[in-house]
C-alpha positions as CSV (number, residue, x, y, z in Angstrom):
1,X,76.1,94.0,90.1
2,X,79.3,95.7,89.4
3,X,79.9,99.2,91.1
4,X,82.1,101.8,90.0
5,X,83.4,104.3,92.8
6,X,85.5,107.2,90.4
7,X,89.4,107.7,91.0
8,X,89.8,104.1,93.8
9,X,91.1,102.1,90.7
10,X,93.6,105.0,90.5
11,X,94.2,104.8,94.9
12,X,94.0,100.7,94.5
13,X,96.6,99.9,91.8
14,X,99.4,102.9,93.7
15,X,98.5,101.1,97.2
16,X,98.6,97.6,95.4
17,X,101.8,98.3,93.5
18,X,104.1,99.2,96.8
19,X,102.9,97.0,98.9
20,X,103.5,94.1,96.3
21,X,107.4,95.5,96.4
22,X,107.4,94.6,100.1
23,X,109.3,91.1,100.8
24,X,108.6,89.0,103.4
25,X,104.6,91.1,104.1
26,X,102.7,89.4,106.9
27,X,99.7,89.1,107.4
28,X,100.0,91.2,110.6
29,X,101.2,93.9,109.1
30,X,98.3,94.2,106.7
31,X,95.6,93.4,109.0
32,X,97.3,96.4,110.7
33,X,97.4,98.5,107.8
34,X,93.8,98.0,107.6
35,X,93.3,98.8,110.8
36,X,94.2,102.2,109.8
37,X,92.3,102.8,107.1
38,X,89.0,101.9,109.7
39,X,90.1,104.3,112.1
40,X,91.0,106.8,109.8
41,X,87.3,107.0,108.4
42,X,85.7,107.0,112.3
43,X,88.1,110.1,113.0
44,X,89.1,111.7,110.1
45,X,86.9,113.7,107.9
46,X,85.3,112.6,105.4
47,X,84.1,110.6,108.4
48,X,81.9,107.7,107.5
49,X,78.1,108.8,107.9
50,X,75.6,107.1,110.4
51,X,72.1,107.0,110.4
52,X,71.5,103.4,112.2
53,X,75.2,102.6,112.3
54,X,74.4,99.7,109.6
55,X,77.2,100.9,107.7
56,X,79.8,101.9,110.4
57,X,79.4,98.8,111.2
58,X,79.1,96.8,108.5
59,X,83.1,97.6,107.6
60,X,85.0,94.0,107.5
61,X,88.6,93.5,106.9
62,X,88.8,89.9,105.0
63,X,92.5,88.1,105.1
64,X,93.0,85.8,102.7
65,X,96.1,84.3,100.9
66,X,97.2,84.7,97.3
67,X,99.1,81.4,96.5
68,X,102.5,81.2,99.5
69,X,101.1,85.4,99.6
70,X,99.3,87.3,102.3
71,X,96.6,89.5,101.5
72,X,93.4,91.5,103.1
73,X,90.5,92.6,101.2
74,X,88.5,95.6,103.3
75,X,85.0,96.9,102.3
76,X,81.7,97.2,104.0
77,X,79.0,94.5,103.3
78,X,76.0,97.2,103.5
79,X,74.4,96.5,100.4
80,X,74.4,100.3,99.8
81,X,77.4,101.3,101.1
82,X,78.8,102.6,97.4
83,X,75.9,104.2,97.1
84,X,76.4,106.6,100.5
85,X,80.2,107.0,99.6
86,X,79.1,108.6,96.2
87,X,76.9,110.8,97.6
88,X,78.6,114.0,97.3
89,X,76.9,117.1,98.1
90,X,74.4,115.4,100.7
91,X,74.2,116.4,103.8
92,X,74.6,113.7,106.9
93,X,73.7,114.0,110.6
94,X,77.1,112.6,111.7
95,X,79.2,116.3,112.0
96,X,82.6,115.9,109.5
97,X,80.8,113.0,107.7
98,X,80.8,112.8,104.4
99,X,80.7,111.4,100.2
100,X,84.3,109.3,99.6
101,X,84.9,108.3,103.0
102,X,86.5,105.3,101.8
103,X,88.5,106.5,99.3
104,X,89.3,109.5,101.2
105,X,90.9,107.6,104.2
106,X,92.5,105.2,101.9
107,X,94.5,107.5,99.7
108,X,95.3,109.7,103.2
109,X,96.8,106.7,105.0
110,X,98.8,104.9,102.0
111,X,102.0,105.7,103.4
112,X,101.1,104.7,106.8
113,X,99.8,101.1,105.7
114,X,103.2,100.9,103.3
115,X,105.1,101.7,107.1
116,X,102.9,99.1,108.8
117,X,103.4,96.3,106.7
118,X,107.1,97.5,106.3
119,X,107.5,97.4,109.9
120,X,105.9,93.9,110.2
121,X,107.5,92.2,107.1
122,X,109.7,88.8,108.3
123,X,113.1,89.5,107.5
């Protein structure tokens, strides 16, 4: 089943499209850059909302590699974690939680996890 969270695509393909421009990106650097993003959601409102902390915790950061290219792909494996991100106007027991939580801390920390990978590209 295919999910469609409005306005990442837009957040995805600006994030994808610097961090493609980086030579020499290492893996470090983007498991870093993830690591921002995760933090960013646990302090930063929209904070991510926790009932049973299933979903807080449920966040994974996958590396992988794209031919001689690193890469990470970050998400939460709570089978309805897209549904609680699109829940705008609810109202959640975590105080500063909130809907777009992911997309939120991803389009706030772009130039952070650009810096990041910058800072830990091989020369």
């Amino acid at each position: 089943m295919s999910t469609q969270i409005e306005g990442l695509d837009k957040v995805l393909e600006n994030l994808n499209k610097e961090m493609k421009q980086i030579r020499g990106r290492s893996m470090k650097g983007l498991i870093r850059a993830a690591m921002l993003v995760h933090r960013s959601m646990e302090y930063n409102e929209p904070k991510i909302p926790v009932d049973t902390s299933t979903l807080r915790s449920s966040f994974f950061t996958e590396p992988f590699w794209v031919g001689e290219n690193p890469a990470v792909r970050l998400g939460f494996t709570a089978h309805y974690a897209w549904k609680v991100h699109e829940m705008y106007g609810a109202h959640f027991q975590r105080p500063g939680a909130g809907a777009g939580f992911f997309k939120a801390a991803l389009g706030r920390e772009q130039d952070g996890m650009i810096d990041e990978v910058r800072k830990n590209a091989k020369v």
